[in-house]
VEXDREN-2710 file (C-alpha; in Angstrom, 1 decimal):
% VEXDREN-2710
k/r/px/py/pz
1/UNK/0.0/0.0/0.0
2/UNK/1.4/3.3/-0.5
3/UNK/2.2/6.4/1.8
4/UNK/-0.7/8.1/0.0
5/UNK/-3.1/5.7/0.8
6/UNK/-1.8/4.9/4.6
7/UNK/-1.9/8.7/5.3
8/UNK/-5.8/9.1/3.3
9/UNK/-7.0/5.9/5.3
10/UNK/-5.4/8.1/8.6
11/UNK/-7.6/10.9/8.5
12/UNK/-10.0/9.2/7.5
13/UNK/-10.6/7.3/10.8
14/UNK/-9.9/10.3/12.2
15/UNK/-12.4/12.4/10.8
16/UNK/-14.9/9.1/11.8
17/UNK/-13.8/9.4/15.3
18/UNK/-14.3/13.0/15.7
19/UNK/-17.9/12.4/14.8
20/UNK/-18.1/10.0/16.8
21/UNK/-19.2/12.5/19.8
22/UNK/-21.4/14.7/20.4
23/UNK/-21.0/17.9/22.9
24/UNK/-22.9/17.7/26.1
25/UNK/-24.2/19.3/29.3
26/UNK/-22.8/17.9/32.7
27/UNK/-23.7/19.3/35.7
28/UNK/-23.1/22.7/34.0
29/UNK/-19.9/22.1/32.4
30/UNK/-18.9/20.8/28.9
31/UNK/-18.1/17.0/28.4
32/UNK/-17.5/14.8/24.9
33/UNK/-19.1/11.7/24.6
34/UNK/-19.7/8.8/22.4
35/UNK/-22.6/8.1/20.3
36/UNK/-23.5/11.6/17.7
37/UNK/-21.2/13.9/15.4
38/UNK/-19.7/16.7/16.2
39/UNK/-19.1/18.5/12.4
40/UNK/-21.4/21.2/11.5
41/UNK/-24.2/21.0/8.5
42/UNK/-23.7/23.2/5.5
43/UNK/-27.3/24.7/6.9
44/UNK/-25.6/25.1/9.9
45/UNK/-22.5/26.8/8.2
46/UNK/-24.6/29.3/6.3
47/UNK/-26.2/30.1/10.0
48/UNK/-23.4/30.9/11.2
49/UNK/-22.5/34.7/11.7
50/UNK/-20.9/37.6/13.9
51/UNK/-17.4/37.9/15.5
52/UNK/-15.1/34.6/16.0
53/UNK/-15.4/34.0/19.5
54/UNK/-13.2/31.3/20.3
55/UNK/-11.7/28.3/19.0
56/UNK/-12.8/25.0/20.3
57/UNK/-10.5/21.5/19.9
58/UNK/-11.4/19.6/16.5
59/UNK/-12.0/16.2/18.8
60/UNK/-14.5/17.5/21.0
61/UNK/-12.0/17.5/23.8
62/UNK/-12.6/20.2/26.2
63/UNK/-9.9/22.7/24.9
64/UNK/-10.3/26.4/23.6
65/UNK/-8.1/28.7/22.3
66/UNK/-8.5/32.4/21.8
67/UNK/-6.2/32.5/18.9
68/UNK/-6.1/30.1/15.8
69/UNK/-4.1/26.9/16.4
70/UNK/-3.5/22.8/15.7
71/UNK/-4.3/20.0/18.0
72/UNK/-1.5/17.5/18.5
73/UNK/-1.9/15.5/15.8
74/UNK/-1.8/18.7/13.7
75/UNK/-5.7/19.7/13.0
76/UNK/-6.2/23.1/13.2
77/UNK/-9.1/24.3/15.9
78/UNK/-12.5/24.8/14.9
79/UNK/-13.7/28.3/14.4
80/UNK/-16.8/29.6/17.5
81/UNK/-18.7/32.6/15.9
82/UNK/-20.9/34.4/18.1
83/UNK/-24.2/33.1/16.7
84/UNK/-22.6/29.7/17.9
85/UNK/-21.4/30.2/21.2
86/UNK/-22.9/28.1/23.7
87/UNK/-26.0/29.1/25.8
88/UNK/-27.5/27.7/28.8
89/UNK/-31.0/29.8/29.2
90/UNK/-32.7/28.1/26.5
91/UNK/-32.1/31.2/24.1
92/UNK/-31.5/30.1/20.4
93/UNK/-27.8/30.1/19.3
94/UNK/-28.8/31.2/15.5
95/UNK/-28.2/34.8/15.5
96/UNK/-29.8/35.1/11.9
97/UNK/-33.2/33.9/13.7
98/UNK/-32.7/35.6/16.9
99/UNK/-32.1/39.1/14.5
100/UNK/-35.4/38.1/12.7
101/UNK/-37.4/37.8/16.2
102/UNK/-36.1/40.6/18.3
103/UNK/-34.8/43.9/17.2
104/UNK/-31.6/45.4/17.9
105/UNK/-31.4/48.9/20.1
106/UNK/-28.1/49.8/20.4
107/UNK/-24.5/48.6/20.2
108/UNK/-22.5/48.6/23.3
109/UNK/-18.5/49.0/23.8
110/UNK/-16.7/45.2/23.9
111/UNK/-14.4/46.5/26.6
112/UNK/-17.8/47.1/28.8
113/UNK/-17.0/50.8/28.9
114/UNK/-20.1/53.6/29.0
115/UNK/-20.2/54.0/25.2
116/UNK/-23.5/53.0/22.6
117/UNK/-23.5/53.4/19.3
118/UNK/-26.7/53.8/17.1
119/UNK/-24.9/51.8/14.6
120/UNK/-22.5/48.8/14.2
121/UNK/-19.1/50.1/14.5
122/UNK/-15.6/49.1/16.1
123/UNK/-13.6/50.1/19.0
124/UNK/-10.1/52.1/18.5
125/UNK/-8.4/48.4/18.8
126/UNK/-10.7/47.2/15.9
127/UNK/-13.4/45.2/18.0
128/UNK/-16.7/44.9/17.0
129/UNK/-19.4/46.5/19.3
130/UNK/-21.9/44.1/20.5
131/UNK/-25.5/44.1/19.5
132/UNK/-27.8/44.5/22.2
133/UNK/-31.4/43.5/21.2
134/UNK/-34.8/45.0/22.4
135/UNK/-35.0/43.3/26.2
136/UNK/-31.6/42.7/27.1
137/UNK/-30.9/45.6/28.4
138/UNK/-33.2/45.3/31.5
139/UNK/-34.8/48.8/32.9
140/UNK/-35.1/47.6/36.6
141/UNK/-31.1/48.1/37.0
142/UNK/-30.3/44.8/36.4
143/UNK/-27.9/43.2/34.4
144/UNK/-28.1/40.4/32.1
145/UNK/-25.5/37.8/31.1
146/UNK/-25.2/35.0/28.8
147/UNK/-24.1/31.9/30.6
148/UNK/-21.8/30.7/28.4
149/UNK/-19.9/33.6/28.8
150/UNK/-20.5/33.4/32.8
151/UNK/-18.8/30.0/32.7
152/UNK/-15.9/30.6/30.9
153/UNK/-15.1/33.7/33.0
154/UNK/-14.9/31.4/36.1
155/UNK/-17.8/33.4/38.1
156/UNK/-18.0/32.5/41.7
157/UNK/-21.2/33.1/43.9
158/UNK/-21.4/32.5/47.6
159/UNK/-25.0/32.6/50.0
160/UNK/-24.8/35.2/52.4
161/UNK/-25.2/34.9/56.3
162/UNK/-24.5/35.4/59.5
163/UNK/-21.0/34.7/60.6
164/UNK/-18.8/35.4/64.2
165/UNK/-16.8/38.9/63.3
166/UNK/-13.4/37.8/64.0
167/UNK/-10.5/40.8/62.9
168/UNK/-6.9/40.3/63.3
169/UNK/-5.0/43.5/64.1
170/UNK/-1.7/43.9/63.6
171/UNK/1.0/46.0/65.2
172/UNK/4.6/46.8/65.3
173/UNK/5.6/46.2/69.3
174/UNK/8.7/46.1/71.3
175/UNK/9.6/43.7/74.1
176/UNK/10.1/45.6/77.3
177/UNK/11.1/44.3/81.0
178/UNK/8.5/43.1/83.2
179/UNK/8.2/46.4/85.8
180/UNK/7.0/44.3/89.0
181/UNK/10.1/41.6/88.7
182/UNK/12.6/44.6/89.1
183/UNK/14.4/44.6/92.2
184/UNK/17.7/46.7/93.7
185/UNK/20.0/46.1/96.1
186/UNK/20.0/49.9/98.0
187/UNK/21.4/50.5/101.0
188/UNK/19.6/52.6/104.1
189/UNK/22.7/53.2/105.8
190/UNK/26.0/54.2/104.7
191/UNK/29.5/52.3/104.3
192/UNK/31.9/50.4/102.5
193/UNK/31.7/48.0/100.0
194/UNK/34.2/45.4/101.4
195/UNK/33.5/42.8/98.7
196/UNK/31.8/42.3/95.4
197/UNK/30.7/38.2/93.9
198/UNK/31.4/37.0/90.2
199/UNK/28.2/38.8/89.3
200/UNK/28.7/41.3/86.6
201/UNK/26.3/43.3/84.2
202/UNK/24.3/41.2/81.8
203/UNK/24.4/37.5/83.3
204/UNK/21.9/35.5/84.7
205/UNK/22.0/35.1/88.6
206/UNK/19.7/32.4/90.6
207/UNK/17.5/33.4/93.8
208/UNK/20.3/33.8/96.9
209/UNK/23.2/34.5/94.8
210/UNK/25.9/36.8/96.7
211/UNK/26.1/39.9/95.1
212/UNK/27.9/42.5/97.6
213/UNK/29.6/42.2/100.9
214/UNK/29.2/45.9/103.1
215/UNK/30.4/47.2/106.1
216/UNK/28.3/49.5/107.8
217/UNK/28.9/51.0/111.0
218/UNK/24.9/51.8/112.0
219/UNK/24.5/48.2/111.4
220/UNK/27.1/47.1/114.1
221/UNK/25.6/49.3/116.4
222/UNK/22.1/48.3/116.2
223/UNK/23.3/45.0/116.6
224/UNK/25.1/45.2/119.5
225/UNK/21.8/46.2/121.0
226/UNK/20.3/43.4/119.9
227/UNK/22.6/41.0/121.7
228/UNK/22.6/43.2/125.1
229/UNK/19.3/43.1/125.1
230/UNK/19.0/39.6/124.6
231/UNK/21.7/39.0/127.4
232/UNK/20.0/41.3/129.6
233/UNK/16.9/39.1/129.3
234/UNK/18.5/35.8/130.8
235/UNK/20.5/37.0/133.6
236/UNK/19.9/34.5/136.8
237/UNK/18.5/36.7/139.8
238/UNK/15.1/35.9/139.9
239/UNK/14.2/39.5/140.8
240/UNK/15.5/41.1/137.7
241/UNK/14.5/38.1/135.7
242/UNK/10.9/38.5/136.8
243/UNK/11.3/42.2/135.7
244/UNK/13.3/42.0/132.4
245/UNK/10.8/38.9/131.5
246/UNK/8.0/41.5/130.9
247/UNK/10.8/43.9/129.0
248/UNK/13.1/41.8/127.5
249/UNK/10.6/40.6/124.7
250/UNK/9.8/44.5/123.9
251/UNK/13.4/45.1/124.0
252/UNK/14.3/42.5/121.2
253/UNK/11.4/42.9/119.2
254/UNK/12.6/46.8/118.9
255/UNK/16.3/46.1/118.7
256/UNK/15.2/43.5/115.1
257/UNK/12.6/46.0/114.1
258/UNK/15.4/48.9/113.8
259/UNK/17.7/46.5/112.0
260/UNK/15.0/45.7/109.4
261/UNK/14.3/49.1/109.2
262/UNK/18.3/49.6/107.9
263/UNK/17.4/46.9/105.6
264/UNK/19.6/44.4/106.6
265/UNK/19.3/40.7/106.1
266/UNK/17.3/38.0/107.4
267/UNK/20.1/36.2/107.6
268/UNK/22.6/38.6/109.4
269/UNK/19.5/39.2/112.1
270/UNK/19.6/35.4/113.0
271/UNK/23.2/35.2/112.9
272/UNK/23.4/37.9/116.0
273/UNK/20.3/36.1/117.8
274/UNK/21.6/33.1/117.5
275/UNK/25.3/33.0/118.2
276/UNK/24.8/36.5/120.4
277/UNK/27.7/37.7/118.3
278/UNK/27.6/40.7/115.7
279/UNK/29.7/39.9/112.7
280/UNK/31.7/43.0/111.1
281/UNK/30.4/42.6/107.5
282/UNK/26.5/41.4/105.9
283/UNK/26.4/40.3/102.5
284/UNK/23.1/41.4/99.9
285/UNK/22.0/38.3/97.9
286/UNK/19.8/38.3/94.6
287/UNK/15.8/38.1/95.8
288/UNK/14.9/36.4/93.0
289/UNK/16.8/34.9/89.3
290/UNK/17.2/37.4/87.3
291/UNK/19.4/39.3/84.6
292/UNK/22.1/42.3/86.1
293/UNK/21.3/45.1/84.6
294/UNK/23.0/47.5/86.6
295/UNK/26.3/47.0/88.8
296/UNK/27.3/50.8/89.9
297/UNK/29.9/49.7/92.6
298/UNK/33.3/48.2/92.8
299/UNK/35.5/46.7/95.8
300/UNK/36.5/49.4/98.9
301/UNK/33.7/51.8/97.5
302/UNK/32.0/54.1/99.9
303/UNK/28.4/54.4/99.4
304/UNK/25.4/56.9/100.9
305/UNK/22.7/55.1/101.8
306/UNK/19.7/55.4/99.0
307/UNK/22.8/54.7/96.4
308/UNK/21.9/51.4/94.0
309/UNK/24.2/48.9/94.2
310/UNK/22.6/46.3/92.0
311/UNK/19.9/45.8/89.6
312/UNK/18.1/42.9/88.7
313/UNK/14.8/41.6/86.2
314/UNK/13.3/38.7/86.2
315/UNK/13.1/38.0/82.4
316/UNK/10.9/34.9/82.8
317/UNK/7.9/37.2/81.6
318/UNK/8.3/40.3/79.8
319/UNK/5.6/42.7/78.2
320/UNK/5.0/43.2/74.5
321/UNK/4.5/46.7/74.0
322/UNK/2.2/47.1/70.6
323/UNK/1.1/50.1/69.3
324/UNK/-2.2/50.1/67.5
325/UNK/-3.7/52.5/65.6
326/UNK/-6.7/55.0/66.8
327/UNK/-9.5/53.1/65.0
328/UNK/-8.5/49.9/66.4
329/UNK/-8.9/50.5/70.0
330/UNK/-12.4/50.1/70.6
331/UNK/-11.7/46.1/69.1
332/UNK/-8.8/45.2/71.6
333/UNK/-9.8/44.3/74.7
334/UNK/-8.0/42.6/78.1
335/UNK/-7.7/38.9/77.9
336/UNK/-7.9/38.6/74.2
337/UNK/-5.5/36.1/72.4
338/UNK/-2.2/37.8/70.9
339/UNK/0.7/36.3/68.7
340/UNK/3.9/38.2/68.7
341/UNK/7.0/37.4/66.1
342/UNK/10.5/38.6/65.7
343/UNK/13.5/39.1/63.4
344/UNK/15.2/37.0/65.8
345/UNK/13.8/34.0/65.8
346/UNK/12.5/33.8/62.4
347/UNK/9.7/31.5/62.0
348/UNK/8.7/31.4/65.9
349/UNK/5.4/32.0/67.4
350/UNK/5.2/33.7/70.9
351/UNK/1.6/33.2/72.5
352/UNK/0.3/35.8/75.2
353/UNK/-3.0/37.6/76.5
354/UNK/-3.7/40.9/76.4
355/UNK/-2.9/42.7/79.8
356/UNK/-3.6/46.3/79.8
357/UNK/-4.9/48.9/76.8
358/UNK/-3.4/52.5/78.1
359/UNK/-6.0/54.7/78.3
360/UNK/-4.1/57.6/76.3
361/UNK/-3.3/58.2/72.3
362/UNK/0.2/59.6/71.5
363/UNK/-0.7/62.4/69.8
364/UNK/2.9/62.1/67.7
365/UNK/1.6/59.2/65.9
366/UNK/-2.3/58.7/66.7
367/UNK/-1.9/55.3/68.6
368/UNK/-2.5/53.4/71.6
369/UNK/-0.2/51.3/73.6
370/UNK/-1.7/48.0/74.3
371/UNK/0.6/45.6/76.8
372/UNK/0.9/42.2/76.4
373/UNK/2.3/39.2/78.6
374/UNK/4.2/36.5/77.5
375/UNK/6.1/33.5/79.0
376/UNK/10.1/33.8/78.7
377/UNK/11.3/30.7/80.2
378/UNK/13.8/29.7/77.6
379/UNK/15.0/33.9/77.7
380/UNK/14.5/34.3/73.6
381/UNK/12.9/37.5/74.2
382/UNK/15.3/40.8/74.8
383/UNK/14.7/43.8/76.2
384/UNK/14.0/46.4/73.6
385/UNK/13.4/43.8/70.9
386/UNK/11.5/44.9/67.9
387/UNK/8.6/42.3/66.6
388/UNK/5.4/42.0/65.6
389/UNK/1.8/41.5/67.3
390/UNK/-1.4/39.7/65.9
391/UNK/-4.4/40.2/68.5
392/UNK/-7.6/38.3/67.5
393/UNK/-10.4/40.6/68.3
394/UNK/-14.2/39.3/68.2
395/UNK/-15.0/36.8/71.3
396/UNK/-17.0/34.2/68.6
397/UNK/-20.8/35.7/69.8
398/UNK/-20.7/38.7/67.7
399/UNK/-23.1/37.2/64.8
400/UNK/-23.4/39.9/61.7
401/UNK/-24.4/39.9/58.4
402/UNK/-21.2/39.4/56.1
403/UNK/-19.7/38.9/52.4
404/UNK/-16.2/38.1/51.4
405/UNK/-14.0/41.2/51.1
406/UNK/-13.3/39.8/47.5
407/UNK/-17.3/40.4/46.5
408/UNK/-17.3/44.0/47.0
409/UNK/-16.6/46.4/43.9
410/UNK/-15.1/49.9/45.9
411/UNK/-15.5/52.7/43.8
412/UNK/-14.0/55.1/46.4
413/UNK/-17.4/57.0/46.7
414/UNK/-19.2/53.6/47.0
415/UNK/-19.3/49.9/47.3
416/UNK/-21.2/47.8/45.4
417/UNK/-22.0/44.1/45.3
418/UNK/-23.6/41.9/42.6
419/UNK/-26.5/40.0/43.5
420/UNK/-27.3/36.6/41.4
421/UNK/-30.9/37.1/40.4
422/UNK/-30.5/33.6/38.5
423/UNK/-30.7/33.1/34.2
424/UNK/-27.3/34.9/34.3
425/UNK/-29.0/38.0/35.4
426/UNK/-27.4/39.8/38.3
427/UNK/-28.2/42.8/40.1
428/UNK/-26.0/45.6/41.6
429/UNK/-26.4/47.1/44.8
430/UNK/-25.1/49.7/47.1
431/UNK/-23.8/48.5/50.4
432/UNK/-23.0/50.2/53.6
433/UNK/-20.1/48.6/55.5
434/UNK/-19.2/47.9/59.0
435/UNK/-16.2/46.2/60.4
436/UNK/-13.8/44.5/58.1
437/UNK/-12.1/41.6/59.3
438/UNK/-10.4/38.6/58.2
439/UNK/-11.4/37.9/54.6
440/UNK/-15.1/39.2/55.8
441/UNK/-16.7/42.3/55.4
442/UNK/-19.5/43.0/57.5
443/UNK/-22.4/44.5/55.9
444/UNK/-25.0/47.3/57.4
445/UNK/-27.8/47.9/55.0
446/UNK/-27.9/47.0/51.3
447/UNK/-28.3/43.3/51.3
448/UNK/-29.6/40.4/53.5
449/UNK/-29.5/37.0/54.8
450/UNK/-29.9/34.2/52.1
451/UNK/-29.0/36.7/49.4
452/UNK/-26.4/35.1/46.6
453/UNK/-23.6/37.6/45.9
454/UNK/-20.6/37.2/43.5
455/UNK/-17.2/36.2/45.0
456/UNK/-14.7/35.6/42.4
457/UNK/-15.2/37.0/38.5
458/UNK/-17.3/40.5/39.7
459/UNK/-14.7/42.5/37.8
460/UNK/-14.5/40.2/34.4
461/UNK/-18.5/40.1/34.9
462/UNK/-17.7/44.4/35.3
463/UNK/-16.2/44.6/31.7
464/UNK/-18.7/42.1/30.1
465/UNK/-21.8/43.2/31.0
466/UNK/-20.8/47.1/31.3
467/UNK/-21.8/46.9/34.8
468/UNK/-20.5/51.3/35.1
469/UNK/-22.9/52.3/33.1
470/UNK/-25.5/50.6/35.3
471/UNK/-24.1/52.0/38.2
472/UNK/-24.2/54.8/36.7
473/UNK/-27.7/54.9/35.6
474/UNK/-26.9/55.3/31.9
475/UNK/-29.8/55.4/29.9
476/UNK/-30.4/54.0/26.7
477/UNK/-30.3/56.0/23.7
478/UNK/-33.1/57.6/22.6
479/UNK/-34.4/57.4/19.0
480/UNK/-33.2/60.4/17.7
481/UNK/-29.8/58.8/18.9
482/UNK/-30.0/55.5/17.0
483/UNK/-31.1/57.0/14.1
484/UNK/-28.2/56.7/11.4
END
């Protein structure tokens, strides 16, 4: 057999299995199957009319092209005029009849912009304008689309309801030191610093760490006292014992008081009542673990008392400070949930509450200070550290009325959504807005429960059905207009 034949045989299976299938309706999308053709009559050739839409694959595959082009096996795509383009509303696809039936008002701009024409004509990038014919062009407002078009634009609706308002806000912040897990080491007397521990600014000390060793004369003297007085209370005659038993306990009680009053020691204090001995030196040790942040004193230093020897923060919590702007403040409230991030420790989550909002705007920059508490076991957060807070606002109860963000067309002076009315007719309408939060708008007046709006293809659906001249309350040209 030759190559002439092999290759005539070739197409011609082909051509028998492309019309082999017929195009069909499936749960509103297209599908190929077996059992009718596919190729169009020559009445149906003549019928055809108006612009190439698209091109559509030979084989009945689900394919389209905008632009002329082969399949695989090299058969070019098959040409979609706009008399032929697929509808769904029951509307006849034969343009010729359609023109017969229905008469044509107007032509609109393809690009969907607010510009009619009395007479066919093209736009400045040589596209036809679209015929619109007597009752498409609804006069309640509405807009109406063919749903073959609707499809291939990828048009989303959603069913409007009631939803919790939940809102993230978000807010540069700054990790600051925990202000009641400060303490000092000051003095209330004065002497000599007579030794100082391994304790040095910036490292991390445990509870009862010796920090400073002092000699302070005030101190030796009230405890002196303390240990005559306590002598004086156990002397043998039974006399003076009867009458130092009834002064002896006001005696010692005074003599302690004094020396906690100088701020000395527990420790020191039972030293002298124990032994009855009053050592030369005392020693300050760290109240709690903690960071040194200050260390203002070195060995054989003479201090006043008031001067601040040491100072320690507890780091194991530490305030977020997050600055929010003015029109989030009424959202944030005490106890809500809050995330905080930093540049150091990329990719880490820190989890808090919210403590305190400061009642007070900065005038400078027109925020709020809102604290928040974390947990700092592991000490990852700094002092001064820059970051960044999430608080979740909305406690879950707050039920509104709300859209996607993505549904509403924001003109500046309004906000519209597009309502499906059904038949590919949709209907736009002014919204006022509330609270927008995550992904959600909320939704005042304008629409309501159970109400269908577009989500995803409102701006394609814009252009196509010149949706701004609805807005806009174009009308339609009058008769003296279309008149050629």
């Amino acid at each position: 057999m030759s190559q002439y034949m092999k290759r005539t045989i070739a197409v011609a299976a082909l051509l028998v299995a492309a019309g082999a299938g017929v195009w069909g309706i499936r749960h509103g999308s297209l599908s190929f199957t077996s059992g009718g053709h596919t190729g169009m009559t020559d009445a149906d050739k003549e019928k055809s009319s108006g612009p190439i839409v698209y091109y559509r694959d030979p084989q009945g595959k689900p394919f389209y092209s905008a632009a002329p082009k082969n399949d695989d096996i090299g058969q070019p795509y098959i040409a979609v005029h706009a008399s032929e383009d697929l509808r769904f509303d029951g509307a006849s696809t034969n343009s010729s009849t359609a023109s017969a039936d229905r008469k044509i008002k107007f032509y609109r701009n393809p690009m969907g912009l607010p510009d009619t024409s009395p007479t066919p004509k093209k736009d400045s990038m040589g596209m036809d304008y679209i015929a619109v014919y007597a009752g498409e062009d609804s006069d309640d407002g509405t807009v109406k689309v063919s749903l073959g078009k609707i499809q291939r634009t990828g048009v989303e609706t959603t069913l409007i309801g009631k939803l919790p308002f939940t809102r993230t806000i978000k807010a540069p912040a700054v990790v600051q030191i925990d202000e009641r897990r400060v303490s000092v080491v000051t003095p209330r007397f004065d002497g000599f610093v007579e030794s100082i521990g391994t304790a040095t600014t910036g490292t991390q000390v445990e509870q009862g760490s010796p920090l400073v060793t002092v000699f302070g004369q005030d101190v030796l003297n009230q405890g002196v006292r303390l240990v005559v007085e306590q002598n004086a209370g156990g002397r043998g005659d039974e006399a003076t014992a009867l009458s130092d038993s009834k002064l002896a306990p006001v005696g010692v009680i005074g003599a302690r008081r004094r020396l906690l009053n100088l701020g000395v020691p527990e420790d020191y204090i039972g030293v002298v009542a124990r032994d009855r001995r009053v050592p030369d030196t005392l020693t300050y040790r760290a109240a709690n673990d903690g960071v040194i942040l200050e260390r203002n004193v070195v060995a054989g230093q003479a201090f006043k008392s008031g001067d601040t020897l040491f100072r320690l923060a507890d780091l194991s919590v530490v305030w977020i400070m997050a600055d929010i702007s003015e029109g989030d403040i009424a959202a944030v409230k005490p106890g809500q949930l809050a995330t905080v991030t930093t540049r150091a420790h990329p990719g880490r989550v820190f989890t808090g509450k919210v403590a305190v909002v400061y009642p007070q705007v900065m005038k400078e920059t027109r925020t709020a200070r809102v604290r928040i508490e974390l947990q700092n076991n592991d000490l990852a957060l700094l002092p001064e550290m820059y970051g960044s807070a999430e608080i979740a606002t909305g406690d879950g109860n707050d039920a509104v009325v709300t859209v996607p963000s993505s549904a509403i067309i924001d003109s500046g002076s309004q906000q519209v959504v597009l309502v499906a009315l059904g038949e590919g007719r949709y209907d736009p309408r002014r919204v006022k807005l509330g609270r927008i939060g995550d992904g959600f708008t909320e939704i005042i007046d304008g629409v309501s429960e159970g109400d269908k709006v577009v989500t995803n293809g409102n701006f394609l659906l814009d252009a196509e059905s010149n949706l701004q001249a609805a807005l806009k309350s174009f009308a339609a040209p009058s008769e003296a207009e279309r008149a050629p």
